[in-house]
MARNUZA-967258 format. One record per residue (C-alpha): residue in one letter; chain; x, y, z. Coordinates in steps of 0.5 Angstrom, whole numbers, plus 500, padded with zeros to 3 digits. Layout:
% residues N
 aa ch east north  up
  A  A    X     Y   Z
...
% end
This chain:
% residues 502
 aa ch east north  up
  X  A  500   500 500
  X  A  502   508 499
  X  A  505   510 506
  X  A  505   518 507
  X  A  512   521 506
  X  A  515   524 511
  X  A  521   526 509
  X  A  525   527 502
  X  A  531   522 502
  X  A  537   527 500
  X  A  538   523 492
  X  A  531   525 492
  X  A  531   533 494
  X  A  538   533 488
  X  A  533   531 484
  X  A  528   536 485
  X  A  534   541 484
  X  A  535   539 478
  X  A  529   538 475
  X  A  526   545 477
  X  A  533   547 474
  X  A  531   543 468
  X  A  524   546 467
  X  A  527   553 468
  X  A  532   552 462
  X  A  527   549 456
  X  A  520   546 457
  X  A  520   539 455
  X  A  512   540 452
  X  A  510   544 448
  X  A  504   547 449
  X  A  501   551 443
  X  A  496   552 438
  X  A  498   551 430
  X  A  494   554 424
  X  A  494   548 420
  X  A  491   544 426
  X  A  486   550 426
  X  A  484   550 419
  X  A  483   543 419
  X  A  479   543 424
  X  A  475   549 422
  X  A  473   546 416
  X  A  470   540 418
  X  A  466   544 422
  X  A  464   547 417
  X  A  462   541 413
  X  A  458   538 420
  X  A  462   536 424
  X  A  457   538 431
  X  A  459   533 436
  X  A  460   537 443
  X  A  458   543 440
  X  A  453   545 445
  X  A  458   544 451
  X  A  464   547 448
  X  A  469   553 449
  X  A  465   559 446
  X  A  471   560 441
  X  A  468   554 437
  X  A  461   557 435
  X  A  464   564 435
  X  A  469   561 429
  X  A  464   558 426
  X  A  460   564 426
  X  A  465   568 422
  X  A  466   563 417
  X  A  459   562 415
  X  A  458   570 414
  X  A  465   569 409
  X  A  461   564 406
  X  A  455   569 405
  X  A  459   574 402
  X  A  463   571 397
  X  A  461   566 391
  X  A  468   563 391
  X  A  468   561 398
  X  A  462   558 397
  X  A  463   554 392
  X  A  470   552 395
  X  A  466   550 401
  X  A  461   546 397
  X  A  467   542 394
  X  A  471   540 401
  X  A  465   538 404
  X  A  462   533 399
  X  A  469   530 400
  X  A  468   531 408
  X  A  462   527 406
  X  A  464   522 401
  X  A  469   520 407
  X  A  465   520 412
  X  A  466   514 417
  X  A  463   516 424
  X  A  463   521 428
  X  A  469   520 432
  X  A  473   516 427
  X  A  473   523 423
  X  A  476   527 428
  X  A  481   522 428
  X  A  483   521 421
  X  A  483   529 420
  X  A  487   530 426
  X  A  492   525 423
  X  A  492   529 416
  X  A  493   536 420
  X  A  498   533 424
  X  A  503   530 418
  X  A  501   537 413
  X  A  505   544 412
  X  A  503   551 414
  X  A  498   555 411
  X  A  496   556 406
  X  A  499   551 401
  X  A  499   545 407
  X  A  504   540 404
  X  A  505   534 407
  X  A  511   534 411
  X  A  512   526 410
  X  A  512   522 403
  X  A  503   518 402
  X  A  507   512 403
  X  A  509   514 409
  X  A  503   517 412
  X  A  498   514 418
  X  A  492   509 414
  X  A  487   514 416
  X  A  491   520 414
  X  A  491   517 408
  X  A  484   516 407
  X  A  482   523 407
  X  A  489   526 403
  X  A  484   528 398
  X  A  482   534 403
  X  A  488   537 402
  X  A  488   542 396
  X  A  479   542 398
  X  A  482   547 405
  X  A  487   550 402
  X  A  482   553 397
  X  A  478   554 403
  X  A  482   558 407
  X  A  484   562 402
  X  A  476   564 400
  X  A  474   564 406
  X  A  478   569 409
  X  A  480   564 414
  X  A  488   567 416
  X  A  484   573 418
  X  A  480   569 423
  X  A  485   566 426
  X  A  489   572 427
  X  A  482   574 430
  X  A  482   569 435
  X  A  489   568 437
  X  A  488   571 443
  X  A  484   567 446
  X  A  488   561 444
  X  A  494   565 448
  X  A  489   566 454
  X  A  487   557 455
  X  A  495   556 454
  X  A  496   561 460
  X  A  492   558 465
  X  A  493   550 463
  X  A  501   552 463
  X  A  501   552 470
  X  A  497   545 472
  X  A  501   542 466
  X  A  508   544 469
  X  A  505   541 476
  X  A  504   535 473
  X  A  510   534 469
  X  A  514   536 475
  X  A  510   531 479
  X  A  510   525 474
  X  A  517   526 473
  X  A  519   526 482
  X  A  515   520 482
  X  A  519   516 475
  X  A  526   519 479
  X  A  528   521 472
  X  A  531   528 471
  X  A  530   528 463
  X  A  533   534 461
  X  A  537   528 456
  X  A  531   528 452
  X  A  534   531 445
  X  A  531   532 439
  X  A  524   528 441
  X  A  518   533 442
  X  A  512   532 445
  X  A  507   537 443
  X  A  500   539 446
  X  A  496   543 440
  X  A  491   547 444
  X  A  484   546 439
  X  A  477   547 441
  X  A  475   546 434
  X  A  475   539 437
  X  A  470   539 441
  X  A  472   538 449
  X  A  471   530 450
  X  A  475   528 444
  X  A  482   529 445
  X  A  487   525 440
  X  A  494   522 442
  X  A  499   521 436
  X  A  506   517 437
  X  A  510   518 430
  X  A  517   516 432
  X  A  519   519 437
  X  A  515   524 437
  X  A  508   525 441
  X  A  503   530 439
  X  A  496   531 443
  X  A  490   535 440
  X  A  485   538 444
  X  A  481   543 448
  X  A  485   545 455
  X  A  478   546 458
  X  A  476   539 458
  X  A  478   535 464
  X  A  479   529 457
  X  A  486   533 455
  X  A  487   533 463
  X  A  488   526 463
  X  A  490   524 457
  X  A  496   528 458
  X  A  500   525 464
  X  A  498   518 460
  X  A  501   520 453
  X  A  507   523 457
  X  A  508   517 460
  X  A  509   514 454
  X  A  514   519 453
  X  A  519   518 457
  X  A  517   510 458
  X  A  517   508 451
  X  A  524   508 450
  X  A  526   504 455
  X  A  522   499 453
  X  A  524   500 445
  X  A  531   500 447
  X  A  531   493 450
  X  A  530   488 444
  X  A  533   482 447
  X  A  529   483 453
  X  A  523   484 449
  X  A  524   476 446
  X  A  524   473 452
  X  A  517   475 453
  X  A  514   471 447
  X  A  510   467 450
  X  A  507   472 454
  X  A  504   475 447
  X  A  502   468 445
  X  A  497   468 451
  X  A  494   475 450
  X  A  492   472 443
  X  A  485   472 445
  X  A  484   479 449
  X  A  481   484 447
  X  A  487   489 445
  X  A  489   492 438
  X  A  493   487 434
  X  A  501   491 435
  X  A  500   489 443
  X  A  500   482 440
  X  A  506   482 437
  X  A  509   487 440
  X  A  512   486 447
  X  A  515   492 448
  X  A  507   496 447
  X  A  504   491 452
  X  A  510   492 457
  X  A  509   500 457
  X  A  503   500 457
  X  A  502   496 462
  X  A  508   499 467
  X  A  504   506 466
  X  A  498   503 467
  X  A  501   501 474
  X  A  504   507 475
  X  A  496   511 473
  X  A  494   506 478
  X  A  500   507 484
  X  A  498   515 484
  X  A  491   515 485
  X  A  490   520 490
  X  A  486   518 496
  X  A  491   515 500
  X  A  490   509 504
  X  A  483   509 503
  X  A  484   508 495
  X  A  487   502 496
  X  A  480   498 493
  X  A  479   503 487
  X  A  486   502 486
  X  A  486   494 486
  X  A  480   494 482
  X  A  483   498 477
  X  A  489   493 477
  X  A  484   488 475
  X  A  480   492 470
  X  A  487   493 467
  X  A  488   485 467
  X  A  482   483 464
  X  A  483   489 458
  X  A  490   484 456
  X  A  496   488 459
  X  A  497   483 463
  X  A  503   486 466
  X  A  500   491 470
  X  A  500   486 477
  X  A  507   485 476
  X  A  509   492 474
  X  A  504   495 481
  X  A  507   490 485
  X  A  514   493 482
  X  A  513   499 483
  X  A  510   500 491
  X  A  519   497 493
  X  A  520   502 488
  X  A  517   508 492
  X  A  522   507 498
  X  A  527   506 495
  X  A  532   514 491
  X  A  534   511 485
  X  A  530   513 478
  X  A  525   509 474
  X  A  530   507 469
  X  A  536   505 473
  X  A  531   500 476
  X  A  527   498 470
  X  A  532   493 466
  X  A  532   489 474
  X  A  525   489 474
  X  A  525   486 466
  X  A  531   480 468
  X  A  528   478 475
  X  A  521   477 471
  X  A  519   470 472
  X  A  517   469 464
  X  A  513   463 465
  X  A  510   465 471
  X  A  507   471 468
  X  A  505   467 462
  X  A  501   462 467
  X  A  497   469 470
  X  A  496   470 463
  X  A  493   464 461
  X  A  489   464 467
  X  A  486   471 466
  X  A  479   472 464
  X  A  479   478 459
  X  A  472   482 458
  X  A  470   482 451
  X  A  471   489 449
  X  A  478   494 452
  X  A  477   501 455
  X  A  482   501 448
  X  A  489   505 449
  X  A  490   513 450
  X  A  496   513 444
  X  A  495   512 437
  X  A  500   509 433
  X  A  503   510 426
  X  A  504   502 424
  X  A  511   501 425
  X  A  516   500 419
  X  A  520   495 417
  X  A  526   497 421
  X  A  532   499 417
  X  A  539   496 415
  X  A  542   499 421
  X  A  537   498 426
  X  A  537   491 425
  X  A  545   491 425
  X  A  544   495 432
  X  A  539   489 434
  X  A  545   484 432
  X  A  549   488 437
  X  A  544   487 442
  X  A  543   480 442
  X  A  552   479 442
  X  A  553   478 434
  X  A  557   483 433
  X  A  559   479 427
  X  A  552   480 424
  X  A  552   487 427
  X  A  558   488 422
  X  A  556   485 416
  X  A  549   489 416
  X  A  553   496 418
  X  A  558   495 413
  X  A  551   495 408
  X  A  548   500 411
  X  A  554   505 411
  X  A  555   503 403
  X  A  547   503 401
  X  A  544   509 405
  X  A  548   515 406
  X  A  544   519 410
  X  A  545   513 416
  X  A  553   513 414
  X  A  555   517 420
  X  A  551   512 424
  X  A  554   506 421
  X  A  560   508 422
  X  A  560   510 429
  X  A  556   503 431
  X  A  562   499 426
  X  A  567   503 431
  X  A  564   501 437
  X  A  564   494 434
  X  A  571   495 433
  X  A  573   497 439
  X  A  569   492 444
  X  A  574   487 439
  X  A  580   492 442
  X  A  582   493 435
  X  A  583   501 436
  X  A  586   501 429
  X  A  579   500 426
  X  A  576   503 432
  X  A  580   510 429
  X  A  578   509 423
  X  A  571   508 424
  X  A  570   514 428
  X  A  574   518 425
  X  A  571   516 418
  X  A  564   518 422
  X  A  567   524 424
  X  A  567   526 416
  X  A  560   525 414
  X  A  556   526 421
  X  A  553   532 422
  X  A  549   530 429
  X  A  552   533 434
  X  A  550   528 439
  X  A  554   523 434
  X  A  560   528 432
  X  A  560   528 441
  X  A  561   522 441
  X  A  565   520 437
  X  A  570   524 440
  X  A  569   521 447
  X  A  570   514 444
  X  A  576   517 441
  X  A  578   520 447
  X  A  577   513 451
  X  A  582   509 446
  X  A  588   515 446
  X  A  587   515 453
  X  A  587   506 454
  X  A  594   507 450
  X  A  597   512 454
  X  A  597   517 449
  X  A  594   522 454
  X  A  594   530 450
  X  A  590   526 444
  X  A  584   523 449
  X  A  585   530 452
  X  A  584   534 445
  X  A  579   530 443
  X  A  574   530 450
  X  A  574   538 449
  X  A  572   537 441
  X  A  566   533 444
  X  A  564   539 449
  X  A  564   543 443
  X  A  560   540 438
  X  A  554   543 441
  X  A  550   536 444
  X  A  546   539 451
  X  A  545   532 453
  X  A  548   531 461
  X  A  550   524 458
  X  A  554   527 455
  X  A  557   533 458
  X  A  558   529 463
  X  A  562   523 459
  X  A  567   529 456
  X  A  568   532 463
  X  A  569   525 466
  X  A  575   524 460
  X  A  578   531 461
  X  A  579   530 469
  X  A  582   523 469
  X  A  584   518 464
  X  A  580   513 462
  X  A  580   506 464
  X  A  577   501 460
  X  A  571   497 463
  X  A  566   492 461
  X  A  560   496 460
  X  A  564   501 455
  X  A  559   499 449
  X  A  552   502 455
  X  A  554   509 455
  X  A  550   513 449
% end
């Protein structure tokens, strides 16, 4: 059971520091609004999407006011109207399913008035694809009916719900992260993005992940946006730890072989990282119910309720998580333990034995099918399960047949290199990387491992020159910085778990 703090143990106060320090220096989500998403939205509105609109922000009737007079108004406008909305029309699945393939669009589309999407149609999300039609229909709407003039016009109440939901948002992060124990200052290059939109309708918010980056879009007045936003930041920080663990992921096959039958989107089926995470935040969500001792049976019953839905983890990581509460080290330190002492047959028997209902409570975050996984991924996969014969093979391959990945290929060919101790291929490699890469994070990196190898053979001015070039190849990552200035104060000692590092 949750105990009452009474006292902060002192990595615990270290990390409140560095977390509000964090926060000072630059947000990790991004709360805003965007004209494309805008647009969009006002243009099914105008063709019929009403779902919620009674009880909506009065911006949302105010917006489809001025666009109904624009259209009265102009001939041109109205024709333009009348073409987008028989597509909006002929595309038409249910109203909660049209917000989301349209969302889906807006979220992969350029800024105004052209809206060119940002990604190739092969690489789109299904539903975005389905109504990619609708791209050149609102542009022309857009511009015959006035519609940058409306959104300039209602900016400052956009501005306004993001001053007042800015405060609770910071505080929840503040505290989902106090509770993880991970300061994640290190999260470069990866975005989590909250698109304020009352054109949506308060109760219909809408989570993406594309890749790494996470997207929500909503009305901040709603008490929906409120709850899928821990939900969906919890995917944030927790989805890569999972990922990054594909050995760890094999062993829970047969796991998935006995959630076959619950009632759980096909990809948690295959996928034993989506079913560990999803799992492990629902334990969290369950674990930091307020209420004290006296929630107990509400948070047990969620457990259950989890279970039966097929995250059939969720007991596990609950159980996990209340020893982990006790103890100052971070979520992340503790996850790969919680991973290697789990007793997989165990977790299959409570599995095989568990009820599932017949139909889920479903899953907060949307999922772009995930593509087959690339030359290098797979290479770095067969470094991770100790083949680093076929890590070889595949890096070679890649440096050869994708240029842009070549940077990349040659960094993991150096860490091949050097985990074989043959620092002259190890040179090579990352002085070859060195040439083509243009990532900071990689160009630091590379001068780290090149630091390390000079330092291993005693030649300590080129380790020295080297950790100074990766604190000036401009990676803001306390990883980072932290293994350069470790390299500049001492000479480095090769250890066992060199290849952990970045």
């Amino acid at each position: 059971m949750l105990q009452p703090r009474r006292f902060i143990l002192p990595g615990l106060v270290c990390l409140l520091l560095s977390l509000t320090s964090t926060a000072q220096q630059k947000s990790r989500v991004e709360l805003e609004p965007n004209e494309t998403v805008f647009a969009v939205m006002t243009g099914i509105n105008t063709c019929g999407y009403d779902r919620e609109l009674d009880i909506s922000d009065p911006v949302r009737k105010e917006v489809r006011s001025m666009v109904s007079r624009a259209i009265e108004k102009s001939s041109e406008a109205a024709q333009a109207t009348q073409q987008m909305c028989a597509f909006y029309r002929d595309h038409s699945v249910d109203p909660a399913r049209d917000l989301s393939q349209y969302v889906s669009l807006a979220l992969n589309l350029g800024p105004a008035p052209e809206f060119k999407p940002t990604i190739k149609e092969a690489d789109m999300p299904p539903d975005a694809t389905y109504v990619l039609g609708f791209v050149p229909l609102v542009g022309k709407f857009y511009s015959a009916a006035g519609l940058a003039k409306i959104w300039t016009s209602v900016q400052p109440k956009y501005q306004s719900m993001i001053d007042e939901f800015h405060e609770p948002l910071a505080n929840m992060i503040l505290a989902t992260d106090v509770y993880l124990k991970i300061p994640m200052s290190g999260y470069t290059g990866r975005q989590f993005v909250i698109y304020v939109e009352p054109m949506a309708g308060p109760g219909q918010v809408n989570a993406r992940n594309y890749g790494e980056n996470y997207y929500l879009v909503g009305d901040p007045t709603s008490s929906a946006l409120k709850d899928q936003v821990r939900h969906t930041y919890l995917h944030f920080v927790l989805d890569p730890l999972a990922a990054r663990r594909p050995t760890a992921m094999k062993k829970l096959d047969p796991v998935l072989k006995a959630v076959q039958s619950a009632p759980l989107d096909e990809s948690y089926k295959r996928d034993a990282s989506l079913l560990v995470t999803e799992s492990l935040i629902r334990a969290i969500e369950a674990r930091t119910m307020p209420g004290g001792k006296a929630a107990e049976p509400k948070r047990e019953k969620e457990v259950a309720d989890d279970m039966a839905d097929g995250f059939v983890l969720t007991r596990y990581f609950y159980d996990s998580l209340i020893k982990f509460e006790q103890e100052p080290v971070a979520l992340s330190t503790v996850f790969p333990d919680w991973l290697y002492y789990m007793d997989v047959s165990k977790q299959q028997k409570i599995a095989e034995q568990t009820t599932f209902v017949a139909r889920g409570r479903g899953e907060v975050v949307s999922r772009k099918p995930a593509p087959p996984p690339s030359t290098l991924e797979l290479a770095n996969r067969k470094l991770a399960e100790g083949d680093p014969d076929g890590a070889e093979k595949l890096a070679m391959q890649a440096a050869k047949e994708q240029p842009s990945e070549a940077a990349r290929a040659y960094m993991l060919l150096g860490r091949i290199s050097a985990l074989r101790r043959d620092k002259d291929s190890a040179i090579k490699y990352f002085e070859q990387a060195l040439q083509v890469a243009k990532d900071p994070r990689l160009i630091a990196w590379s001068h780290i491992y090149l630091g390390r190898i000079y330092d291993v053979d005693q030649e300590r001015d080129m380790a020295v020159k080297h950790y100074q070039a990766a604190l000036r190849a401009g990676d803001d990552a306390p990883q980072t910085k932290a293994a350069a200035e470790l390299g500049l104060k001492a000479p480095y000692q090769r250890q066992a778990s060199d290849d952990k590092d970045q």
